[in-house]
Backbone bond lengths (Angstrom), bond angles and torsions (degrees), N, CA, C in turn:
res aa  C-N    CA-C-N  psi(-1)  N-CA   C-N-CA  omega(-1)  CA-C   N-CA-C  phi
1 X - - - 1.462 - - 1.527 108.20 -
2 X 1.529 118.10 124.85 1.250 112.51 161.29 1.621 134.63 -72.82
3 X 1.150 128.26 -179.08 1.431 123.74 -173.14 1.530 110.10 -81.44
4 X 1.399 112.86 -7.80 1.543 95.08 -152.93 2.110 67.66 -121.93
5 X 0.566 114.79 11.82 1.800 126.92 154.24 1.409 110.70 -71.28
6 X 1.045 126.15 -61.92 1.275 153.88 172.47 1.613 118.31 -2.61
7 X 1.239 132.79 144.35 1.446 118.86 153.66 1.568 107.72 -112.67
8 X 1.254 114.35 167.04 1.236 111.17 -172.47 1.320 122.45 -57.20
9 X 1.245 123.34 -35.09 1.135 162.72 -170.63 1.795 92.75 -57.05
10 X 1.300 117.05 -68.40 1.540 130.18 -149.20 2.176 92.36 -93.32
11 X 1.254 108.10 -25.49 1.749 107.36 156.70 0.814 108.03 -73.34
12 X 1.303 153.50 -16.60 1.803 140.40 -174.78 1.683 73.39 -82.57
13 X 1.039 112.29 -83.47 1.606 111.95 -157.11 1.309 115.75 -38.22
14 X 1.048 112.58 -21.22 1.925 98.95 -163.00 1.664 77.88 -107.75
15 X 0.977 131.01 -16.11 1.568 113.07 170.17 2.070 111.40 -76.35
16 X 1.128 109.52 -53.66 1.410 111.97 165.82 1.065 126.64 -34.48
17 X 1.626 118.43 -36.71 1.346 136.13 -154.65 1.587 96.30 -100.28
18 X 1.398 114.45 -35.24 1.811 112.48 174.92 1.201 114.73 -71.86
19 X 1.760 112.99 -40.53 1.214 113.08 -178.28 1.968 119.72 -80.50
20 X 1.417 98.72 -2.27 1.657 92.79 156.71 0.991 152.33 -121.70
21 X 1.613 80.13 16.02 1.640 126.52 -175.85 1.998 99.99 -78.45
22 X 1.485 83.74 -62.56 1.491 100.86 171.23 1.420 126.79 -45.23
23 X 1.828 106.05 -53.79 1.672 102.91 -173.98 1.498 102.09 -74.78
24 X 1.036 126.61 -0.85 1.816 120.88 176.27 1.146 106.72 -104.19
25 X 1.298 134.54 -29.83 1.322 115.76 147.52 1.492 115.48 -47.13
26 X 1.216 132.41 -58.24 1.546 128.55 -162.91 1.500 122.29 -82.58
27 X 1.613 101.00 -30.48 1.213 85.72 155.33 1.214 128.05 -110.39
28 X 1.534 124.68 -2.99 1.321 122.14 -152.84 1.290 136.59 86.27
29 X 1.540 136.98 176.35 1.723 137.39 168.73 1.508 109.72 -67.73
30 X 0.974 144.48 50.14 1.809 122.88 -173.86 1.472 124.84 -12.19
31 X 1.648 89.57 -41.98 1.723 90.70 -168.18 1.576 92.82 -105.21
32 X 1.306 141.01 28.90 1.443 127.30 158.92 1.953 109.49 -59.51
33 X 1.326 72.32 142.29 1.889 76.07 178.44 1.469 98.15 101.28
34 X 1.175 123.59 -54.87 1.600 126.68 -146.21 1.529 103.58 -76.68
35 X 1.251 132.80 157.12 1.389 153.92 179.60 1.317 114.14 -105.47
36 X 1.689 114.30 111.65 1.228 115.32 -177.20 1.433 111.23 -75.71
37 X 0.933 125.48 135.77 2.062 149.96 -178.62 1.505 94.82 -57.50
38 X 1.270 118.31 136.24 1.570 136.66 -157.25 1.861 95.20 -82.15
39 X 1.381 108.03 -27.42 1.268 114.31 -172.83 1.774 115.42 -69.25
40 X 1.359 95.36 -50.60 1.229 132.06 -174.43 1.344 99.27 -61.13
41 X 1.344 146.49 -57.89 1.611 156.55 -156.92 1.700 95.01 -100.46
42 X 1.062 135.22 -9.13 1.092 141.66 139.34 1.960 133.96 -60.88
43 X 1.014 72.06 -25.91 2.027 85.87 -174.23 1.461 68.17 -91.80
44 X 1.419 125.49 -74.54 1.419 100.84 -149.52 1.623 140.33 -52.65
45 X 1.496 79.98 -28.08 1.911 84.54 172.82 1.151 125.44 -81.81
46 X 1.664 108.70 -7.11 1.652 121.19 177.53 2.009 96.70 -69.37
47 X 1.207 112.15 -60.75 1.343 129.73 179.46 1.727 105.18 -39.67
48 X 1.414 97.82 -44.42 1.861 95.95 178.16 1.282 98.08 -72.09
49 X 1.096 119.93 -52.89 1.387 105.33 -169.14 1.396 147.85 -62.01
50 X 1.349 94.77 -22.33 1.318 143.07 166.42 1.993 105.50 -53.40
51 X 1.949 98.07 -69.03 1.255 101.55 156.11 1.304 138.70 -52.42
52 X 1.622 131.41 -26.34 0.781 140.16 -176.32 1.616 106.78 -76.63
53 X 1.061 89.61 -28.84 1.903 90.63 -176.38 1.568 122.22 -74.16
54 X 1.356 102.73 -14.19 1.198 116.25 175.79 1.897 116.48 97.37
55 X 1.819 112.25 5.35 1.211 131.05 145.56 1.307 124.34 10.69
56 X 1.707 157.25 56.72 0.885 160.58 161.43 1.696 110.27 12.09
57 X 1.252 139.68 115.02 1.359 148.18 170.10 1.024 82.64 -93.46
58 X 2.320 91.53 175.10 1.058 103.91 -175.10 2.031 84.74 -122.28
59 X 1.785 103.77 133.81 1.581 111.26 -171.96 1.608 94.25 -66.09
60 X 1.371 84.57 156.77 1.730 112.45 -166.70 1.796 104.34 -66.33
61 X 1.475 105.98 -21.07 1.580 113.25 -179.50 1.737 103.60 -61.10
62 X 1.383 97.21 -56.49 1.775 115.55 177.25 1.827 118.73 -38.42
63 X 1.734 98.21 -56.55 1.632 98.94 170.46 1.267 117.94 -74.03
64 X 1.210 133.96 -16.53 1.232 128.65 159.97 1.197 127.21 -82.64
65 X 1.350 136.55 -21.24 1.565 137.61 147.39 1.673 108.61 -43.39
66 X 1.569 108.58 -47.41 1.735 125.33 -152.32 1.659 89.12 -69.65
67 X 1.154 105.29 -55.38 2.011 119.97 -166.82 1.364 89.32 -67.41
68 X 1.280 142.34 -26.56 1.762 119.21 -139.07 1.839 116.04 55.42
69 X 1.114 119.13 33.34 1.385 106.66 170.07 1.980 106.03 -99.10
70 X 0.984 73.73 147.10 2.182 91.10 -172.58 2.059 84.81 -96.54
71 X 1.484 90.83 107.15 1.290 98.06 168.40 1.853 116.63 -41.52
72 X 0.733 149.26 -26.28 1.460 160.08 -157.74 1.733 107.07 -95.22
73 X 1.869 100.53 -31.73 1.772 98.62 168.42 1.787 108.72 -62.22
74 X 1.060 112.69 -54.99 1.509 128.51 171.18 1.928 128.65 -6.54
75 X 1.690 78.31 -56.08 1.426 107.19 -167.64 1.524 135.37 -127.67
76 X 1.581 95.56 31.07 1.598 130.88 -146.51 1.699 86.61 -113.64
């Protein structure tokens, strides 16, 4: 598939995917080796699960009112 094939949608991704392709090449894993904290891998699967349930977020309009960020700094 070429780029100009593309939907916008599937260029975010293959751009995301170069650019973290890239910083792990350059810099590497930081946390390779390291052992995630029982506490810590715990919150996280509460949070999936949480998501999985279908858990009410809060829309991206909302944290950006809450922060003061101007959607347009974001994506500038």
């Amino acid at each position: 598939m070429q780029i100009k094939d593309m939907t916008e949608q599937q260029l975010q991704e293959l751009i995301r995917y170069t650019v973290d392709e890239t910083l792990d090449q350059y810099f590497g894993d930081p946390d390779q080796g390291k052992e995630v904290k029982e506490a810590f891998k715990q919150n996280l699967l509460e949070i999936q699960r949480k998501h999985t349930a279908g858990r009410a977020t809060i829309p991206a309009e909302e944290v950006y009112k809450r922060y003061g960020i101007a959607k347009n700094e974001l994506f500038s």
